[in-house]
Structures are given as structure tokens and as C-alpha cells.
C-alpha positions as CSV (number, residue, x, y, z in Angstrom):
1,X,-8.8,13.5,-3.6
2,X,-9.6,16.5,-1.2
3,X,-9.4,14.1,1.5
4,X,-5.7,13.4,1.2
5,X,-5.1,17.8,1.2
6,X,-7.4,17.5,4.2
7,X,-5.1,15.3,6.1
8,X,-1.8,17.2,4.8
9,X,-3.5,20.5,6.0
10,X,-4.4,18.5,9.3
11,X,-1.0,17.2,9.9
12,X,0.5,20.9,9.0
13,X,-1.3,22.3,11.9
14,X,-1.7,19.5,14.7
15,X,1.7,18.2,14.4
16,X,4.1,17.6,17.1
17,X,7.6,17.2,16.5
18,X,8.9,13.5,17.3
19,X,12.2,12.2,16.9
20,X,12.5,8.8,14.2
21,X,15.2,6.7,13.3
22,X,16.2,8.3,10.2
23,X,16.8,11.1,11.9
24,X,15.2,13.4,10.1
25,X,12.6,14.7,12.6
26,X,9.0,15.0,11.8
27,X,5.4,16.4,12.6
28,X,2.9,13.8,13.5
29,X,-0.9,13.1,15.3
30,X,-2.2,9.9,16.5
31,X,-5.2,8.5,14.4
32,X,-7.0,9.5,10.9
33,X,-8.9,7.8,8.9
34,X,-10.1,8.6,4.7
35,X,-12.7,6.3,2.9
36,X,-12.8,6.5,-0.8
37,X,-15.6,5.0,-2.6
38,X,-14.4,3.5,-6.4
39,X,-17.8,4.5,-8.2
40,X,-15.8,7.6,-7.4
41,X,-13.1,6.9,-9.8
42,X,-9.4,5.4,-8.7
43,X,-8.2,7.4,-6.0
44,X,-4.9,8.1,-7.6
45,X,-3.4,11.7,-6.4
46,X,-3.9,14.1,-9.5
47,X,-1.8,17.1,-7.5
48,X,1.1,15.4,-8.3
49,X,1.9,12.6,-10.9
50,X,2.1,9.4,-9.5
51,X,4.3,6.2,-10.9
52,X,1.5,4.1,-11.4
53,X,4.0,1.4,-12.7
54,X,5.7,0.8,-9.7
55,X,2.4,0.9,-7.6
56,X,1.2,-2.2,-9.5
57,X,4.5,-4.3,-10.1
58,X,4.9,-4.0,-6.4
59,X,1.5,-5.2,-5.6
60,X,2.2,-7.9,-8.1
61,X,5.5,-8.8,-6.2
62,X,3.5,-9.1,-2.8
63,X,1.2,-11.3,-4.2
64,X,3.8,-13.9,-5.4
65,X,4.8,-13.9,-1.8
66,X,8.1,-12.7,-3.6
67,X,10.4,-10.3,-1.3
68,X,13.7,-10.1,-3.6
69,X,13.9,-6.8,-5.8
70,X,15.4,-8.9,-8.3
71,X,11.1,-8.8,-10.0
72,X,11.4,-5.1,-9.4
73,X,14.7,-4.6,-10.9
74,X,14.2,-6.4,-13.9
75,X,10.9,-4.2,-14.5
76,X,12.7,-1.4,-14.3
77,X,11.4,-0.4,-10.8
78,X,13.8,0.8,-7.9
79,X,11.3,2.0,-5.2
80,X,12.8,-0.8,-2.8
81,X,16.5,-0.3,-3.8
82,X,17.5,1.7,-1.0
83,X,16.6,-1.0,1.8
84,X,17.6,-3.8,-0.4
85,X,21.7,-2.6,-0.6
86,X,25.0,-4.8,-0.2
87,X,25.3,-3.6,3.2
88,X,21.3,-3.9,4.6
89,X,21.4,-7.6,3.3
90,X,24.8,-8.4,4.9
91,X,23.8,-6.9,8.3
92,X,20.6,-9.0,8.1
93,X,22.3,-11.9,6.5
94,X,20.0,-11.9,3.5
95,X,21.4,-12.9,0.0
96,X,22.1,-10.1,-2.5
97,X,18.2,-7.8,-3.2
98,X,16.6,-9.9,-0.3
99,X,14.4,-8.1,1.8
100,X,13.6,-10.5,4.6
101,X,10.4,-11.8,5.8
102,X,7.6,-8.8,5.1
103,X,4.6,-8.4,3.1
104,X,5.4,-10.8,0.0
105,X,6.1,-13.9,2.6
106,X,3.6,-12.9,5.0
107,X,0.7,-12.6,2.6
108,X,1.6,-16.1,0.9
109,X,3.5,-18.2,3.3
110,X,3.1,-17.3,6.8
111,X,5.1,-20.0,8.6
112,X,3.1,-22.1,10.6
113,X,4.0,-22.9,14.4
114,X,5.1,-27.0,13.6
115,X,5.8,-26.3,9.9
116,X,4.0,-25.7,7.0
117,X,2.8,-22.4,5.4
118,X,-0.3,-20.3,5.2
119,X,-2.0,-18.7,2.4
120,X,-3.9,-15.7,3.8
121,X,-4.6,-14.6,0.3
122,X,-5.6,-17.7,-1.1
123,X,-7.9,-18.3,2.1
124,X,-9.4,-14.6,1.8
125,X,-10.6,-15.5,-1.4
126,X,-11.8,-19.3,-0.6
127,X,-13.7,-17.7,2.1
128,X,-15.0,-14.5,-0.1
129,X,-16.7,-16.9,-2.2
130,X,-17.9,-19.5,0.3
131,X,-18.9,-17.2,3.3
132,X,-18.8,-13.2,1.7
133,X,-19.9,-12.1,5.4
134,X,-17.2,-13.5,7.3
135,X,-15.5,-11.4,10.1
136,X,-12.3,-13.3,9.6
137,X,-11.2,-12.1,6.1
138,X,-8.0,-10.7,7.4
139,X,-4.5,-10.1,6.0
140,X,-1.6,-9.5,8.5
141,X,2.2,-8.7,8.0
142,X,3.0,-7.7,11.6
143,X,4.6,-11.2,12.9
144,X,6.5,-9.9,16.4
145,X,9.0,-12.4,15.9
146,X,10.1,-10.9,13.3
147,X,9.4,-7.4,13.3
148,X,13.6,-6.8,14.3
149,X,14.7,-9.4,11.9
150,X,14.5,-7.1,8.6
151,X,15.5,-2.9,7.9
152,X,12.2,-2.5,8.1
153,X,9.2,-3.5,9.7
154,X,5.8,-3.7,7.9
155,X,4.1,0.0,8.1
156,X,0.7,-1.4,6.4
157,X,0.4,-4.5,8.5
158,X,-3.0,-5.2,8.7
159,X,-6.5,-5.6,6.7
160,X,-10.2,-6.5,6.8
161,X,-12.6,-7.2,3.8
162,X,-15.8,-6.4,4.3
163,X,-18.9,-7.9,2.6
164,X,-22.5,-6.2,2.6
165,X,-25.2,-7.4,-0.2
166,X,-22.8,-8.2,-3.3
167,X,-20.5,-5.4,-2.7
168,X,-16.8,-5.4,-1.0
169,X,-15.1,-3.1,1.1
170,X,-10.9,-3.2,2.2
171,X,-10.4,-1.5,5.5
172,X,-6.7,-0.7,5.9
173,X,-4.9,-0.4,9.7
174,X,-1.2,1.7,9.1
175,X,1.0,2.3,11.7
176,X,3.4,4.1,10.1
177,X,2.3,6.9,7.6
178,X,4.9,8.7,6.1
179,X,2.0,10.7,4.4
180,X,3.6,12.7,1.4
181,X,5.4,10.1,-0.2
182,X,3.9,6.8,1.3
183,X,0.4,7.5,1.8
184,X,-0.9,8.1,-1.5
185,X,1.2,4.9,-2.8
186,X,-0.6,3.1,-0.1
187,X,-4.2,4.6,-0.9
188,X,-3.4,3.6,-5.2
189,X,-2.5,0.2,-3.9
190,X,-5.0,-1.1,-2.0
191,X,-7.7,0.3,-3.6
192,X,-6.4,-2.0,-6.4
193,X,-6.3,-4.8,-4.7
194,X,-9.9,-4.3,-3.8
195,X,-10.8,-3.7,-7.3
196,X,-8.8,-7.0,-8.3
197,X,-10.2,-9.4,-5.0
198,X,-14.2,-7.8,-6.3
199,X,-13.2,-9.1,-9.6
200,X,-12.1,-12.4,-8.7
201,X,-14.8,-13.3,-6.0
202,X,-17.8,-12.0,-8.2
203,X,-18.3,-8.9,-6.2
204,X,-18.6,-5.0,-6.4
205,X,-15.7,-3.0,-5.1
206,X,-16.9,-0.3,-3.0
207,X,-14.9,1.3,-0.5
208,X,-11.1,1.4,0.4
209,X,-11.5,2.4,3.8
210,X,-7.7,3.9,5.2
211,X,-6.6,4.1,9.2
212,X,-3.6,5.7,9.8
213,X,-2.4,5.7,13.2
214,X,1.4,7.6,13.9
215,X,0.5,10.0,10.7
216,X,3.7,12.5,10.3
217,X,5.4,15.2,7.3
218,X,9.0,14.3,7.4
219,X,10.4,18.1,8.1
220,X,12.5,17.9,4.7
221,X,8.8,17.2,2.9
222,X,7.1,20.3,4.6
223,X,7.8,22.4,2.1
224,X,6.5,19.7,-0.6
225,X,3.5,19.0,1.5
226,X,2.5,23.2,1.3
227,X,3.4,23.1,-2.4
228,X,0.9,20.5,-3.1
229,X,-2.1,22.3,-1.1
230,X,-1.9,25.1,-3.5
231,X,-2.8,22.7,-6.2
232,X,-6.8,21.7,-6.8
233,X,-7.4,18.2,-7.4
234,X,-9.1,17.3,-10.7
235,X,-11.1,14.8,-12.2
236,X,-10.2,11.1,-10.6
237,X,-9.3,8.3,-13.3
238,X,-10.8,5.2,-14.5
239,X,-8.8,1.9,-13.4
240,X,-9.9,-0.6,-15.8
241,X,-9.3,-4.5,-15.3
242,X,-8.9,-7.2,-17.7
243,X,-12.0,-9.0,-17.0
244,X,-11.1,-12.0,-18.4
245,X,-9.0,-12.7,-15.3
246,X,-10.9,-14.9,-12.5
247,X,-7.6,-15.6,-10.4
248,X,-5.9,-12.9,-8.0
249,X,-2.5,-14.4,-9.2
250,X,-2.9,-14.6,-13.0
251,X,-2.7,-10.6,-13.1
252,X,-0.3,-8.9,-15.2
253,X,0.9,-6.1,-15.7
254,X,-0.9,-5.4,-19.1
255,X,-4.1,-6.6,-17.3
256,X,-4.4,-2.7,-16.0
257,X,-5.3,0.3,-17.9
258,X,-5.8,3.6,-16.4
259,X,-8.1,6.2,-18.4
260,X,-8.4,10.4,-17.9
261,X,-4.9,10.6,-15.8
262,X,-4.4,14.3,-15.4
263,X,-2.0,15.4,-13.0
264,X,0.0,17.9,-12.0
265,X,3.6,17.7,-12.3
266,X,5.3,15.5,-10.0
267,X,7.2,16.8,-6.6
268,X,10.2,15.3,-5.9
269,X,11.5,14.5,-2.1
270,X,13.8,12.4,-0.7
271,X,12.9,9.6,1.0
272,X,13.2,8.7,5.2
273,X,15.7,5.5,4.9
């Protein structure tokens, strides 16, 4: 994962100071990109210890089109707590733990102009397996109508498969990258997903290509960020699927085992609300 220390390094010495509604303040360039290939091993950060648990139970929420924390809470993970309080819901006039419509409802059941609902995942896969070269196996979040209708709007809002002679690539579009605490959440997440779409459509997973476009450090994570470039990355791990599973929504949680994890210890920030 020298890539990832090559964008913190980057963004350490390009950065421009921007304002951001936190108001927190923060460095930040326009544009980067990372590819990781997974005969590489899961690109999972080994210069800090990541919660691996919380990356998959949230990718598992997204895919049930779910966006209450109520499935988070009641798997013990709290990564969406802080924009799911009393007072966010009231002010968006959600019930209690709802987050609005984002990437669960999006990815499931994008509302149709007229009524009725659309599966994006469901489709990606019906047309992985009936025409693997499409240029139309896309995924969006970003719905302007209702970008100011939640606390906050979708940051990775937009992705591509790509299919080349049996093997699959995910290409990734960001345009928000809070890149010590989100990014490498981000980078786990998706390249699972490709892993778990190659299973299901009879493919090889390949490359988890990442575009980041407004990349910044929050300036209370700069310290963090310099911290973590003093650290070498080892060894990537081994993600290993329960092959036995043939549909993107019958995963589980025990479906997922993750071999030679050797981090260092974790560093602990506070995240931009």
C-alpha cells in the first residue's frame, strides 16, 4: 500500500488550505488516481489496523438498499452514529437511525420518474453475465434532487465495471476524499465488492481502480497523516470468499475470511461531522 503514503505525502506538500463545513479547515488538490490489482493481495492499510468488521457490515447494509443504522447497531458497529443522531433525523424529518436517501436506496431502489424502482445492482450483474463488455455497468448515488435532502451527500457516488477477456475491473469516481480516515475505508470496500460481483458473475477480479477528485488532510489529521508515513507497509492480506455463494445478496458476514493481517497499531482521529 505505498500508493496510499504516496498520496498522503502528495497531499502534505501540494495542499491548499480550503474552508469546509465542519469547519475544521483542511489541505486539498484536485484529482488523483491509485489502481490496485487483487493478485496483489487485499489492499487493506497495514500502517495502521483497520476495522475490517465495520468495512464489510456496511457494505452489506448498502447492498440491502438498507439506510437505517438500526443493521449497524445491532452488529455492534457505530461508524454511522454520528450523522444518524435525534437531532440530524428531526431536522431532516427522518425517523429515529434513518439516514435518508443515499447509497443503500440508491443502489437498490432508485426511484423511477412515474413510479417504480430500480435495481442498479441487480441489473449490473444481469448485464455482467449477459453482455461482460458493456459500457453501461454503472452504479450512481449522486441524485441532484436529493443531494440537500440528507446530512450528507454521497462522497463515493459513482462506478464503472470494466470487463476484458474473463477478468473484471471496478473503477471508482469520489468527490469527496477525506483521505486519512475515509479513503482507505473506501479502497477495503470496493475492492470487496469487486471481489464479491467476480465471484458471482463467473469472472476474475482484477483491478480496483480509485479517482479521487477534492482529495484533502483535515488539519486535526495532519499530524496522524505524518505519523503514518514513518511506518513501512508490509505484506498485503489474503481476502478469502465463501465460494459457495453465487448471489451478491446471500453474503454474510461469516462468508469473509481475511488471512496474514499484520498491522501496525491503529491511529486514532476524530472525525469531520
Amino acid at each position: 500500500m505505498q500508493q496510499y503514503l504516496d498520496l498522503l505525502k502528495y497531499v502534505l506538500e501540494n495542499g491548499e488550505k480550503k474552508t469546509d463545513p465542519q469547519g475544521v479547515g483542511n489541505i486539498a488538490v484536485c484529482g488523483y488516481q491509485m489502481r490496485f490489482k487483487m493478485d496483489d493481495g487485499f489492499p487493506l492499510l497495514t500502517t495502521k489496523k483497520m476495522p475490517l468488521k465495520s468495512i464489510i457490515y456496511e457494505l452489506l447494509w448498502f447492498l440491502r438498499g438498507d439506510t437505517n443504522v438500526k443493521y449497524l447497531q445491532d452488529h455492534n458497529v457505530t461508524i454511522w452514529d454520528e450523522w444518524a443522531t435525534p437531532e440530524s433525523c428531526a431536522k431532516y424529518g427522518f425517523p429515529p437511525g434513518e439516514l435518508g436517501p443515499i447509497y443503500g436506496e440508491k443502489w437498490r431502489h432508485w426511484k423511477k420518474r412515474g413510479g417504480g424502482e430500480i435495481d442498479q445492482i441487480a441489473n449490473v450483474v444481469e448485464d455482467l453475465k449477459k453482455f461482460p463488455d458493456s459500457r453501461r455497468l454503472i452504479v450512481t448515488s449522486w441524485d441532484p434532487e436529493d443531494v440537500d435532502k440528507v446530512f450528507v451527500a454521497p462522497c463515493h457516488c459513482f462506478f464503472k465495471f470494466f470487463h476484458a477477456q474473463g477478468k473484471l475491473s471496478l473503477h471508482l469516481f469520489q468527490r469527496s476524499c477525506d483521505i486519512f480516515l475515509g479513503v482507505p475505508f473506501n479502497i477495503a470496500s470496493y475492492s470487496l465488492l469487486l471481489m464479491m460481483m467476480a465471484q458471482v458473475t463467473q469472472l476474475k477480479a482484477h483491478e480496483f481502480v480509485h479517482t479521487l477528485s477534492d482529495v484533502h488532510i483535515y488539519l486535526n489529521h495532519i499530524e496522524q497523516a505524518k505519523l503514518q508515513l514513518t511506518r513501512q507497509p508490509r505484506p498485503l492480506p489474503k481476502m478469502i470468499l465463501n465460494p459457495e455463494i453465487k448471489n451478491i445478496f446471500d453474503f454474510d458476514y461469516e462468508d469473509f475470511k481475511l488471512e496474514g493481517y499484520d498491522p501496525y497499531p491503529v491511529i486514532r482521529a476524530e472525525i469531520g461531522i
